[in-house]
N, C-alpha and C positions, 0 to 999 in steps of 0.2 A: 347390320347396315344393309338396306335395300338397295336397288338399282337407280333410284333416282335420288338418292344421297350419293352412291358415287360417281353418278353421271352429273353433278354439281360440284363436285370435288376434283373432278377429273384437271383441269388446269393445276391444280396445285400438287395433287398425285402425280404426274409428268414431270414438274417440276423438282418436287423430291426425287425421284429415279434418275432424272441428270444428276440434281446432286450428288445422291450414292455413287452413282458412275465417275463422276468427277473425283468426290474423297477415296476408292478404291483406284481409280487411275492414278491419284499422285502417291498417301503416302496415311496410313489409319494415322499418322499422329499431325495431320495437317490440322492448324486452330481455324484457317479460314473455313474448310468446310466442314468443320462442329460445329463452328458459328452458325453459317448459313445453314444446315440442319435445322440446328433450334429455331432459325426466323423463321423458316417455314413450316416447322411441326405448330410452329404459336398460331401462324396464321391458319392451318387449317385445323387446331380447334377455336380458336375467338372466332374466326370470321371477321375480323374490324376491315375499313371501308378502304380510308388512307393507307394503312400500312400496307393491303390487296395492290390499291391503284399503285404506291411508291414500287412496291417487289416488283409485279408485272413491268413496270417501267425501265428500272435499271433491267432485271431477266432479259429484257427484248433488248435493249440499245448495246449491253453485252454480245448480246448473239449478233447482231448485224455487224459489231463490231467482229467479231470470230467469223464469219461471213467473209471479212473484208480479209484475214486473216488467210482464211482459206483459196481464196483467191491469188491471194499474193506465193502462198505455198506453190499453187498451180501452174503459177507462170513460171516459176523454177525448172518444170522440166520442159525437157529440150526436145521430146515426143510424143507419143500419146503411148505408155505401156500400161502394164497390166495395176500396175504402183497408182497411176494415173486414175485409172478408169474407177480402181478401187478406192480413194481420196475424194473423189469427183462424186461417187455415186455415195458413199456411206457420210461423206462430209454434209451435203445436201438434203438428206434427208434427215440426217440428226438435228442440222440447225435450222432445218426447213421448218420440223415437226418445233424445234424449241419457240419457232419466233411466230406462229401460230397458234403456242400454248399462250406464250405471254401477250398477246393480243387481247386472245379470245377469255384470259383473266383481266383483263385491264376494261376490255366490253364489261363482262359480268360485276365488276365493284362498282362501273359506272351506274351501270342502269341499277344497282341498288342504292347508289347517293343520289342518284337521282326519284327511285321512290318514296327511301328516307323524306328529300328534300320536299317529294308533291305530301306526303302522308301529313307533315308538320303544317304546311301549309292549309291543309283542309280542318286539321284540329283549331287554329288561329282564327 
């Protein structure tokens, strides 16, 4: 695998390492995150358009909901400590990076439905 095979995979590779993160954070005999493994081991080898745009969608609307999540954790403390700061700073950046991956995959399926879409239209 070259550098511009994984700098094209890269959204879906971020994606998988939360997952891993997520199935070793709860529990190796968790079924939801085998599942969601498998959906996105399939999608990063098919490459299909829909199932890209669907993942990226729910991925992202999850994290802003965990966003919201984090937030509300935050307002529980009563001052700014060390607990705080470290919440605050590793919370942000894990879901910062997650809801910029799913974005930036939900860009990339776009603009290939949408070449699909011009490609079809020139063969016509």
């Amino acid at each position: 695998m070259n550098y511009k095979t994984l700098k094209h995979l890269l959204p879906e590779i971020i994606i998988l390492g939360s997952l891993v993160y997520y199935w070793m954070a709860t529990s190796w005999h968790n079924p939801i995150a085998i599942i969601l493994l498998v959906i996105i081991g399939f999608q990063i080898m098919k490459q299909k358009i829909i199932p890209g745009l669907i993942i990226s969608l729910i991925f992202t609307t999850l994290n802003f909901y965990m966003a919201l999540a984090l937030i509300s954790e935050l307002s529980e403390f009563e001052s700014v400590t060390s607990n705080f700061k470290i919440m605050l700073t590793f919370g942000s950046i894990y879901l910062g990076l997650n809801i910029i991956t799913g974005i930036a995959m939900f860009i990339k399926y776009l603009k290939k439905a949408n070449a699909k879409q011009i490609q079809q239209t020139k063969i016509s």
